[in-house]
N, C-alpha and C positions, 0 to 999 in steps of 0.2 A: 400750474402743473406740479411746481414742486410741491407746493403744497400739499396737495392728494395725495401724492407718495409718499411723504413723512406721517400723515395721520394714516393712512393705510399700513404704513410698519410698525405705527401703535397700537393701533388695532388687532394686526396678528399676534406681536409682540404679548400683548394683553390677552390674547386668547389662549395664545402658548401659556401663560405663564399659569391660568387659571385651569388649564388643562394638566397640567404639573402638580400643583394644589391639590387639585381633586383623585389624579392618581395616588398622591404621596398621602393622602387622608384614605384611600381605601386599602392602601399597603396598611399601614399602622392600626387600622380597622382588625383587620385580618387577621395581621399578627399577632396582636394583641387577646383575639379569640380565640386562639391557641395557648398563648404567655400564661393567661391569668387561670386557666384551668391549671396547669403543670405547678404554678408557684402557689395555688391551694391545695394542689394533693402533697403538694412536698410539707407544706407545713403540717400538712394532717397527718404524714407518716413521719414527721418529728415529733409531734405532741403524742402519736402514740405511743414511740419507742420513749420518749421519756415516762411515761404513766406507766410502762410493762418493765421496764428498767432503771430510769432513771437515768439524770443528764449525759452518765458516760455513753448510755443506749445510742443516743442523738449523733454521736460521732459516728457511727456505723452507717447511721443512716445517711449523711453526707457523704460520706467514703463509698459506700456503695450503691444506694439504693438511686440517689441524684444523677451522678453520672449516668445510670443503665434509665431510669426517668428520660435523661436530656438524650440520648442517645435513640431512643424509642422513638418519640418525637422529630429528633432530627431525621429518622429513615422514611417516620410515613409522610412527613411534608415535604423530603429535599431540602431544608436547612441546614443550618448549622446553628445548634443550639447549644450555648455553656453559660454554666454563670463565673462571672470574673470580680477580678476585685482588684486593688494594687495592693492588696495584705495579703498575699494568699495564704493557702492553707495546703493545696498540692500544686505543685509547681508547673507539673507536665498537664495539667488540664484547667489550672485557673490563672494564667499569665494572659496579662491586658495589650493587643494591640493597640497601634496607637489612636486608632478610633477610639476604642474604648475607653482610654486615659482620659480621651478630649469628651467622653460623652460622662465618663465620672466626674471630673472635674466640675463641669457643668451644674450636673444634679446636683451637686455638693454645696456649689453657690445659691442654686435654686432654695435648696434646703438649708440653707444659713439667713436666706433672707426671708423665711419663715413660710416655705409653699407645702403643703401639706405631700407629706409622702406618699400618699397614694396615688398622685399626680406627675411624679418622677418618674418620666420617660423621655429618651429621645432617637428619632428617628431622621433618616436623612436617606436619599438613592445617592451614592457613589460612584465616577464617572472610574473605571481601572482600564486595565492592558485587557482581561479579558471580558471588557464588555460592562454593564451595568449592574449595581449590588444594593440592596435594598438594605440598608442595617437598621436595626433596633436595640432600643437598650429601655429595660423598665428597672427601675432603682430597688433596690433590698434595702431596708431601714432596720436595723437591728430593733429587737421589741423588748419590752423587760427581760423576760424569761431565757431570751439568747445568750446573755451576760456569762448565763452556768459554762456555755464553752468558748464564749467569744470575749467575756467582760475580762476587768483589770486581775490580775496574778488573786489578787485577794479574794475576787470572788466566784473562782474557779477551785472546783471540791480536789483531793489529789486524786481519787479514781478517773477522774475526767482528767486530770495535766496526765496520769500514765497512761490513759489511752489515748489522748493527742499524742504524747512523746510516742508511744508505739506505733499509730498508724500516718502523722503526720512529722518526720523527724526534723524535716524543714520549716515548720508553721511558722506564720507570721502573723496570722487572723486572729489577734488578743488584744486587749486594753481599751475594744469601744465601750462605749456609752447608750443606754438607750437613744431611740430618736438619730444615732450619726449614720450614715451612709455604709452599709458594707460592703455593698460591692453594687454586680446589677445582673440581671437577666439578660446574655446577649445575644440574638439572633441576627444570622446574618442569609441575605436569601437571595442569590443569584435572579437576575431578570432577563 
């Protein structure tokens, strides 16, 4: 008799758990059909503004265009969309909770031990006080071309450090490398 009842709480056990699986894979489904539209229109309206201005253009378009982007997004799905980083670049809208920390961190080892960056995501539901949280985070890999606002002192033109210094007075977001981690996409979605 005991017997039954230990494989019968394996049983559920296992089905609980497969049930879990399969929610948490059509959450990050989901998500993610949302994510990867918003972080190709961002690029697209970066590579514009630098071809119509040039690199210092691109700083505007962060400053402005991304927030009102992530903002847009966070109203018509009920999210909460930002991109973060532990470099910021504005303080009051790119500061990493401590998910965040734990989910950069992560990618970062991911991506040191040579996983391809377009695969840099993670995802986890969140048990809190009020109820259950779906989070996500999809990785930003700086690309060559980022370097003009993001790379080492030296290779940042000075129209770009005076319009960082003018609209970022606090910046932290300088000295990557192609290929390193900048920050990430984070979504977080009440259940």
């Amino acid at each position: 008799m005991q017997k039954k009842i230990i494989i019968a709480s394996l049983l559920l056990i296992s089905a609980f758990s497969a049930h879990a699986d399969n929610k948490l894979d059509a959450l990050k489904d989901e998500t993610r059909a949302a994510a990867m539209p918003f972080m190709k229109a961002l690029m697209e309206e970066n590579k514009k503004a630098v071809q119509d201005g040039g690199p210092e253009s691109a700083v505007k378009v962060c400053k402005d265009i991304a927030p009102k982007m992530a903002s847009e997004l966070s109203r018509q799905k009920g999210w909460k969309v930002t991109r973060v980083s532990t470099k910021v670049r504005n303080p009051m809208i790119g500061t990493t909770d401590e998910w965040e920390q734990k989910a950069l961190k992560k990618m970062e080892a991911r991506l040191a031990k040579g996983e391809k960056p377009e695969t840099l995501e993670v995802a986890e539901i969140i048990k809190g006080k009020n109820g259950q949280t779906f989070r996500y985070m999809k990785g930003i890999v700086l690309q060559p071309g980022c370097v003009s606002c993001h790379g080492k002192p030296e290779e940042i033109s000075d129209a770009v450090k005076a319009s960082l210094a003018a609209e970022y007075p606090h910046d932290q977001a300088t000295g990557y490398t192609p290929g390193q981690l900048r920050g990430g996409l984070s979504i977080s979605r009440p259940l």
